[in-house]
C-alpha positions as CSV (number, residue, x, y, z in Angstrom):
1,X,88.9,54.2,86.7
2,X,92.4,56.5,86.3
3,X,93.4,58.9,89.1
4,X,91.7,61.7,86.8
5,X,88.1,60.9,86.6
6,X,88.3,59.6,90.4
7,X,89.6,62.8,91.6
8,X,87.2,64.7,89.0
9,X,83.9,62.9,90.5
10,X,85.3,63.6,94.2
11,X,85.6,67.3,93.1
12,X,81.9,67.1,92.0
13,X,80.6,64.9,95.3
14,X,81.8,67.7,97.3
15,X,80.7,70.7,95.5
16,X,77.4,69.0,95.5
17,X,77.5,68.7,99.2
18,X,78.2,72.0,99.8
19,X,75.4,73.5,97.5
20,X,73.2,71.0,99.8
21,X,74.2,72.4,102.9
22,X,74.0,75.0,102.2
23,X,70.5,75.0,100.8
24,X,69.6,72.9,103.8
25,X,70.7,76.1,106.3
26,X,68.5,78.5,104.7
27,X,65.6,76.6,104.6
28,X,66.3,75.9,107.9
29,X,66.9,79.5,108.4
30,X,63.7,80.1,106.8
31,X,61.1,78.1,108.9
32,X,63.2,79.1,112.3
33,X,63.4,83.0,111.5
34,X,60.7,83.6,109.3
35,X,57.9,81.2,110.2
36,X,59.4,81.1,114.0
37,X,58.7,77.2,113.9
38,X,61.4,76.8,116.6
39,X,60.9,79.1,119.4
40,X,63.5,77.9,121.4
41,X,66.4,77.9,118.5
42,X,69.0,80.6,119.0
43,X,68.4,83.1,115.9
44,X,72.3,83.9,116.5
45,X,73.7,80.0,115.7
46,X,71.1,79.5,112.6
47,X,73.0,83.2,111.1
48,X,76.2,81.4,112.2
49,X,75.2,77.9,110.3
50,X,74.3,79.8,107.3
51,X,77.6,82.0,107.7
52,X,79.7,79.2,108.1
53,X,78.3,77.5,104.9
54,X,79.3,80.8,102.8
55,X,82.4,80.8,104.4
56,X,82.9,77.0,103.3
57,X,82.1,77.8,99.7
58,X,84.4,81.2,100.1
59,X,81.8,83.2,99.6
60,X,83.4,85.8,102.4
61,X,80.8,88.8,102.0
62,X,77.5,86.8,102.7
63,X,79.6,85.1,105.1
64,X,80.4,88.2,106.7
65,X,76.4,89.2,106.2
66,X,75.5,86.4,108.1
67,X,77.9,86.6,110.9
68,X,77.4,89.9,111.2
69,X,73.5,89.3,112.2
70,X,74.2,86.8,114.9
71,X,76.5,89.2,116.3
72,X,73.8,91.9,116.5
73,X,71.6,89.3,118.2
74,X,73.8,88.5,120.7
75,X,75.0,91.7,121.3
76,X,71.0,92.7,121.7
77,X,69.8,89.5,123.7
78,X,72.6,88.6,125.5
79,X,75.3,91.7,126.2
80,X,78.1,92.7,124.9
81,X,80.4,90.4,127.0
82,X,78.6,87.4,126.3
83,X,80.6,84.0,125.5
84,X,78.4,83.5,122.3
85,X,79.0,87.0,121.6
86,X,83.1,86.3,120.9
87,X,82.4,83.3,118.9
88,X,80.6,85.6,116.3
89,X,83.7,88.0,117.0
90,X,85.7,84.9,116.3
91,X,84.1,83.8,113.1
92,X,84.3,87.5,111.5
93,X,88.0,87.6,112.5
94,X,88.8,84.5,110.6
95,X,86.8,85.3,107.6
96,X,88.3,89.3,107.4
97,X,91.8,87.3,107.6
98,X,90.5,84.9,104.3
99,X,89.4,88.1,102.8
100,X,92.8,89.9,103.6
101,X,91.6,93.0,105.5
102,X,93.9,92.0,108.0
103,X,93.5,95.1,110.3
104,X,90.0,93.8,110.6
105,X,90.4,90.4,111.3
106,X,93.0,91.5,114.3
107,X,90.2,94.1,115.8
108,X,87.8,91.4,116.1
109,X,90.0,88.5,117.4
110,X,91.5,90.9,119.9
111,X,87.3,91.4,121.3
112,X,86.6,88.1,120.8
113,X,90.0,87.1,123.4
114,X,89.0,89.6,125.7
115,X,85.8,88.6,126.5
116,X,87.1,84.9,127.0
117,X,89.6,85.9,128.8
118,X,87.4,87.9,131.2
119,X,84.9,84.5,131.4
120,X,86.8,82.0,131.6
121,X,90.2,81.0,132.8
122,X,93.5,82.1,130.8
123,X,94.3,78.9,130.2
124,X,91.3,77.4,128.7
125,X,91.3,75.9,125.2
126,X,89.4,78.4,124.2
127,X,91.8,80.9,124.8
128,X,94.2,78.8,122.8
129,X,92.4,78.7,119.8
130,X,92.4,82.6,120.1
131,X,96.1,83.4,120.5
132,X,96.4,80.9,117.9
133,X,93.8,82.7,115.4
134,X,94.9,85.9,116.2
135,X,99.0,84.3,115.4
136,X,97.1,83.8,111.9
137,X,96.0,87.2,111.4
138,X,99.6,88.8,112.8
139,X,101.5,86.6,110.6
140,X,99.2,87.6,107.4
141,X,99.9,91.0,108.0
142,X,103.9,90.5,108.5
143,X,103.6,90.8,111.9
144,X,106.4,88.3,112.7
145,X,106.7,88.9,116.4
146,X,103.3,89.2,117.4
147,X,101.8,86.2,115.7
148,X,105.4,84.5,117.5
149,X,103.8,85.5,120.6
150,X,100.6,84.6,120.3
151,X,101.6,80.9,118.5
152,X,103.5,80.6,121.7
153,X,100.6,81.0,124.5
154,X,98.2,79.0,122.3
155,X,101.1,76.2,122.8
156,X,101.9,76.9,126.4
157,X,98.1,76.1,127.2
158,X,97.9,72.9,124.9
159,X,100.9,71.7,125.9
160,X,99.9,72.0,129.8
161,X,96.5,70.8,129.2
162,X,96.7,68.3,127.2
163,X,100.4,66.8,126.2
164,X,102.0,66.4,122.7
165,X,100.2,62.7,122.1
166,X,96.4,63.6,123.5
167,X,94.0,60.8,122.0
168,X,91.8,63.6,120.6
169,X,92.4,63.7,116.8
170,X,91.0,67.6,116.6
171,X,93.4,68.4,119.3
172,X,96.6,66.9,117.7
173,X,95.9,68.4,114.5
174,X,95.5,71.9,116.4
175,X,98.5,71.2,118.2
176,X,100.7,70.4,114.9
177,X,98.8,73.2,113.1
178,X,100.5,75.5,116.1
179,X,104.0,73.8,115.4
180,X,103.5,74.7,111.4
181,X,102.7,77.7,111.6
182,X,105.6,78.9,114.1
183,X,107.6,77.0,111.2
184,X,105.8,79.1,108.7
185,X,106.7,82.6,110.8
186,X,110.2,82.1,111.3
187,X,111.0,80.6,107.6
188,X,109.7,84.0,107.0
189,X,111.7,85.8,109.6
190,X,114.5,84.4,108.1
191,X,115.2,82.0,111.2
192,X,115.4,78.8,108.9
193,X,117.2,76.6,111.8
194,X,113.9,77.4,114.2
195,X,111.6,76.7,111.0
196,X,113.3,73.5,110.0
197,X,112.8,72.9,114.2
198,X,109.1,73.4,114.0
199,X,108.1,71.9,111.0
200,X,110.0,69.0,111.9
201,X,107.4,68.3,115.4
202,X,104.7,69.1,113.3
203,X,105.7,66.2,110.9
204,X,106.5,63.8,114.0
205,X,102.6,64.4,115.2
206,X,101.2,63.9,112.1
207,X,103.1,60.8,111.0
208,X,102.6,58.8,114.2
209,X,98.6,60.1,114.2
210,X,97.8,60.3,110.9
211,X,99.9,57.3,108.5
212,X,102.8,58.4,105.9
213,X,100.2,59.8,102.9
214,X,97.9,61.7,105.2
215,X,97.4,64.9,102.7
216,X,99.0,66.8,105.9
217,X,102.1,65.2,105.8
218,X,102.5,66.4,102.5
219,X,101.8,69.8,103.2
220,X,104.5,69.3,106.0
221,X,107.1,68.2,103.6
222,X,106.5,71.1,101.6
223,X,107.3,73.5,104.2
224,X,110.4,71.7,105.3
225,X,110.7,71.8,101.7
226,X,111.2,75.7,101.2
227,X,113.1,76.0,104.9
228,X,115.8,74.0,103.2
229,X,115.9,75.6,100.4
230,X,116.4,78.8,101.8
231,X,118.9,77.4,103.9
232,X,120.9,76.3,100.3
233,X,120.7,72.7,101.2
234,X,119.3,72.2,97.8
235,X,119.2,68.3,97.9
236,X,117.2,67.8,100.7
237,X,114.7,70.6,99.5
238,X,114.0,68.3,96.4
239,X,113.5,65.0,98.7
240,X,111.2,66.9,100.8
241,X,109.2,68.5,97.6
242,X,109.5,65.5,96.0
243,X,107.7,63.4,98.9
244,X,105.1,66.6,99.2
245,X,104.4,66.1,95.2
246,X,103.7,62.4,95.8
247,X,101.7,62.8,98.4
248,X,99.1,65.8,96.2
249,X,99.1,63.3,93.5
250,X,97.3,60.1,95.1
251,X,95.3,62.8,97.2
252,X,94.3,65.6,95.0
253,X,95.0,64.1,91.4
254,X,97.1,66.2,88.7
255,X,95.2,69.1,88.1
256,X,94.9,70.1,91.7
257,X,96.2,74.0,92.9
258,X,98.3,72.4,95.3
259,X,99.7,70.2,92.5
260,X,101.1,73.2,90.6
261,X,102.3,74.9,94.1
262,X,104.4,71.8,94.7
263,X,105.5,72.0,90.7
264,X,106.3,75.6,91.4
265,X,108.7,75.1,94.1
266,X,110.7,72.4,92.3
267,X,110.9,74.7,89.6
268,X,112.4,77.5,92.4
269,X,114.6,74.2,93.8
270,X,116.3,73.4,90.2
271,X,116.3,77.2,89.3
272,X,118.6,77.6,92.4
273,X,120.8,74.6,91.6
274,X,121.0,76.4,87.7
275,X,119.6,73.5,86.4
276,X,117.6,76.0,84.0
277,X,115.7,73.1,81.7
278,X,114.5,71.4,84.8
279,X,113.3,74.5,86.5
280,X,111.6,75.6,83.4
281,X,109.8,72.0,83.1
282,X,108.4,72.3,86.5
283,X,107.9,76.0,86.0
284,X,105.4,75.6,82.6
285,X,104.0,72.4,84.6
286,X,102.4,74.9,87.5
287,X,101.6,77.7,84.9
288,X,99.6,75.1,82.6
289,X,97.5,73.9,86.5
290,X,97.1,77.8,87.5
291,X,95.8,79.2,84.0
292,X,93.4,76.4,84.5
293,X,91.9,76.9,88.0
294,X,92.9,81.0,88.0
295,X,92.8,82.7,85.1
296,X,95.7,84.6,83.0
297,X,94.6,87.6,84.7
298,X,95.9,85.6,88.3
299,X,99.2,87.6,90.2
300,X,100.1,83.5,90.6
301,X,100.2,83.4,86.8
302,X,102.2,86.8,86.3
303,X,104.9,85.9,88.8
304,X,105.5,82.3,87.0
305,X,105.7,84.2,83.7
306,X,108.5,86.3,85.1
307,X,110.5,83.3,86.3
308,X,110.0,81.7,83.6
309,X,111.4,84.4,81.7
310,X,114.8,85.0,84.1
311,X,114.9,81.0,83.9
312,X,115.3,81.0,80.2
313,X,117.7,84.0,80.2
314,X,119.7,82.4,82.8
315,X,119.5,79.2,80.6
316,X,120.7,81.2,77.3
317,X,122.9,83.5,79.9
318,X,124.6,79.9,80.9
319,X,125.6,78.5,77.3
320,X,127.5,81.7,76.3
321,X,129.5,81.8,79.8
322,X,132.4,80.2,78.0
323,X,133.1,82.5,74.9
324,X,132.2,85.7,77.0
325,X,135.1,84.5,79.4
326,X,137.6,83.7,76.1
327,X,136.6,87.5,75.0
328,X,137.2,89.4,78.5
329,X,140.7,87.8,78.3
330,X,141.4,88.4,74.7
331,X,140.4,92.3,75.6
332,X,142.4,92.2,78.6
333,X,145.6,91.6,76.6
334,X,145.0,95.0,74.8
335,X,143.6,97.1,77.7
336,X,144.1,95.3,81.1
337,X,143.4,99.1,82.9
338,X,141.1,101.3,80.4
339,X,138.2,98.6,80.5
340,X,136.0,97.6,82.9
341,X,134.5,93.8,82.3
342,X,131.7,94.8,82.9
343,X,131.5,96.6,79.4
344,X,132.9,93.7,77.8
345,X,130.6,91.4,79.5
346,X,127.3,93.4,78.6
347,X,129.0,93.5,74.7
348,X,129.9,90.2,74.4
349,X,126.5,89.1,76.3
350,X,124.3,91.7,73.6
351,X,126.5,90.3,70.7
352,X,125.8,86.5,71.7
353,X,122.2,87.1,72.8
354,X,121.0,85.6,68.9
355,X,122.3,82.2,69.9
356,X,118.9,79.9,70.8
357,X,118.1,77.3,72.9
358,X,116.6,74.1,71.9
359,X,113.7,75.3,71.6
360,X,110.1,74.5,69.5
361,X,109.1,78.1,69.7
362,X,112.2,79.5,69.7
363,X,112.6,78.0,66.5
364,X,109.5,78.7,65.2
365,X,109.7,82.6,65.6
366,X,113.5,82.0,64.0
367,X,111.7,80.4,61.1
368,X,108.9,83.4,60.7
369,X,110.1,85.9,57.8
370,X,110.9,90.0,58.4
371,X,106.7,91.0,57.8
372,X,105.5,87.9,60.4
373,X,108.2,89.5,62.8
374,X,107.6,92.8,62.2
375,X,103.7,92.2,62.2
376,X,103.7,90.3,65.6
377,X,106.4,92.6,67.0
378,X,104.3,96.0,66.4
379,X,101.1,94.0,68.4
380,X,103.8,92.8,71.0
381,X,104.4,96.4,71.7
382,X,101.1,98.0,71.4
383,X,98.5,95.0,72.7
384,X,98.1,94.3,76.4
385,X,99.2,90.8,77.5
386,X,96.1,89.4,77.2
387,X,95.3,91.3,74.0
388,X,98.4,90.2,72.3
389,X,98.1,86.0,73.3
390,X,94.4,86.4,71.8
391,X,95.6,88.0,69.1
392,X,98.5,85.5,68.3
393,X,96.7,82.1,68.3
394,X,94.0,83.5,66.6
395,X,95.8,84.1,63.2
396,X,95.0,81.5,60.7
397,X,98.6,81.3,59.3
398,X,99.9,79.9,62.6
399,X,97.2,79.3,65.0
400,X,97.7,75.4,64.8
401,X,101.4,75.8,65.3
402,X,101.3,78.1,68.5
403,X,99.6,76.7,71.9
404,X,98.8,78.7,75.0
405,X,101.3,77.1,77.0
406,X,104.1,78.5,74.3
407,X,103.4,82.1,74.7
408,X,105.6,82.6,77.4
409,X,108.8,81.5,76.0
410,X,108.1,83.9,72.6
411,X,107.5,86.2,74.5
412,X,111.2,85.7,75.8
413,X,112.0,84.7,72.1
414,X,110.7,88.9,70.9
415,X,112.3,90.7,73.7
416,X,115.8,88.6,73.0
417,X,115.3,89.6,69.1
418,X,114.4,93.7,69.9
419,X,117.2,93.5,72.4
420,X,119.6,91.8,70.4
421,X,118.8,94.1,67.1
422,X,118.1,97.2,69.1
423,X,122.0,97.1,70.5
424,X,123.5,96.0,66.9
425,X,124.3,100.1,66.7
426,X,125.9,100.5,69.9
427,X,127.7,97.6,69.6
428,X,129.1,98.1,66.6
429,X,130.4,101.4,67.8
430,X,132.1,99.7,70.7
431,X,133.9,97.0,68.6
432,X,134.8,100.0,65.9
433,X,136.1,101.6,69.3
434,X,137.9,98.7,70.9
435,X,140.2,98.4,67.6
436,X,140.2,102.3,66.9
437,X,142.3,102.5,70.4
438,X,144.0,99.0,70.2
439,X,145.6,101.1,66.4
440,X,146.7,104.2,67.8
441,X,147.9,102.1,71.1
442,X,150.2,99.5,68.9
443,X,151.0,103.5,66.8
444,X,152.4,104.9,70.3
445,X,154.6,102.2,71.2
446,X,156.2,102.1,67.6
447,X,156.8,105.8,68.0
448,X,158.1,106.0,71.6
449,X,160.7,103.1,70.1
């Protein structure tokens, strides 16, 4: 059986154990609150079963629905300060975080730590697994230092309770979950030494707990992977994505969103390096995975258009590097004051942008005649995004030559051709220019000898 239809029937295992849960909770839910077959049975934990199965299946509002109702139990039968009464606080707090109404999620970890904090010692677990969900819900919202200083009491208390190496598997993955985040908050504080730092115990925990292809582990090289990068040490960002990548691929199979996250930041990796054909590879490689699993509609898929875009500019930019330099000197000869490079770069750049990279599609909108241009140009311009790639592979004269996958490099291919034709004019004019002055210049100097 290949990777593909293992991963594929996995996929469908667990989807169909969710569904069962879940269907198990509310008839549960049913015969406890409806028929009242358990008197005993806390109506507050079945609403929280039930919620936690939404939540599961990230279904965040009925989640919220059902956490909700235990919380208004609780707070009926047992007080407002009640213990059971912060882990529904707790539970809506995480899910508002998922959800992203950050404000939210901090109100109600904030009342869920202070009634643990006013039942039970400051230094109980407990209280850890609040600092450490409220750290979550500051760093979500860019709140750098606060989630810092939460992160850091949740790891003060685990650390003095329990050591780095407790036997207790839950714990340890807590405890480098603590040590990944931090590494998470500072990367994006900008502190990439102390990231690099943190990720680096996380990955220790996890390798001597967990075995080298634990799916953590990979999640931990990816994070060292981008603290490197940032950093601009380039090669080890690869080894580290690289290892991540591996990793996704026996755990998750090829078509996995966590596949085309680790594609994406070798694509950012190779795009830093300007090794544009390598970026763009890994680029198309996570846009093919996310129009998949999201949608075109997806922000993911809008920002990988965009670098896919500068990549290929950059790439085209690149090859015409040379010549542009040869023609700032040849100018320089004639005017080494009255002309800024600048001018002569964004001339020689406009002039040169018709030169094409090895490209399939590139070629193919080369080979199109003026109406085809013209025709697809006018819906370019008037269609949404959307509108325009339904459009295109939907025409009968071309639709078995075009793919989705290709639309995002014609696109680059049309705004390189209206650019490029749209500057002929002005161009023109400044060439006509540059030798109108370099004629009255050489004139002068014959006169004033």
């Amino acid at each position: 059986m290949s990777t593909n239809s293992w991963t594929k029937k996995q996929k469908q295992k667990r989807e169909k154990s969710k569904e069962e849960i879940l269907e198990f909770f509310k008839y549960i839910n049913c015969l406890a609150l409806d028929k009242h077959v358990f008197s005993n049975v806390d109506d507050g934990e079945l609403y929280d079963f039930l919620g936690i199965a939404h939540y599961k299946k990230e279904e965040y509002d009925k989640a919220l629905e059902c956490y909700k109702k235990a919380l208004d139990i609780r707070s009926e039968k047992l007080g407002n300060d009640h213990i059971k009464v912060a882990v529904s606080c707790n539970n809506l707090g995480i899910t508002y975080n998922n959800k992203g109404e950050y404000d939210k999620a901090i109100e109600y970890h904030e009342k869920a730590l202070k009634i643990r904090l006013g039942k039970l010692v400051p230094d109980d677990i407990g209280v850890a697994t609040l600092y450490h969900n409220l750290g979550n819900a500051h760093k979500s919202k860019g709140e750098y230092d606060k989630s810092i200083e939460n992160y850091e009491k949740a790891l003060k208390i685990r650390l003095d309770k329990l050591g780095s190496y407790h036997i207790d598997a839950m714990i340890i993955s807590k405890l480098a979950a603590l040590y990944n985040n931090l590494g998470i908050t500072y990367n994006n504080k900008g502190e990439y030494d102390k990231a690099v730092e943190y990720h680096e115990k996380a990955l220790k925990i996890r390798l001597d707990k967990l075995g080298p292809d634990h799916i953590d582990i990979g999640n931990s090289y990816n994070e060292l992977g981008i603290a490197h990068c940032k950093k601009g040490e380039y090669d080890k960002a690869l080894e580290y994505h690289q290892k991540a990548l591996q990793i996704r691929l026996e755990k998750l199979g090829n078509n996995h969103i966590s596949i085309a996250d680790s594609y994406n930041r070798l694509g950012k990796v190779y795009y830093e390096k300007a090794q544009y054909d390598k970026s763009i590879e890994y680029y198309e490689k996570a846009l093919q995975i996310k129009l998949d699993k999201l949608g075109s509609n997806h922000i993911d898929v809008n920002n990988l258009y965009k670098k896919l875009g500068i990549a290929h500019t950059n790439k085209k930019k690149k090859k015409i590097d040379k010549p542009i330099e040869y023609l700032q000197k040849g100018f320089q000869l004639f005017f080494p004051k009255e002309l800024d490079n600048s001018y002569i770069r964004f001339a020689a750049l406009h002039y040169n942008s018709g030169i094409s990279h090895n490209s399939k599609v590139v070629e193919w909108w080369e080979e199109r005649n003026q109406n085809d241009k013209a025709e697809i140009i006018e819906k370019y311009e008037r269609l949404t995004r959307n509108d325009f790639r339904t459009w295109l592979l939907n025409q009968n004269k071309w639709k078995h030559d075009l793919k989705n996958e290709d639309i995002s490099v014609l696109r680059g291919a049309i705004e390189s051709y209206i650019d490029y034709h749209s500057i002929n004019d002005v161009l023109l004019f400044f060439i006509n220019f540059c030798f109108f002055h370099l004629i009255v210049k050489q004139n002068n100097m014959c006169v004033l000898k």
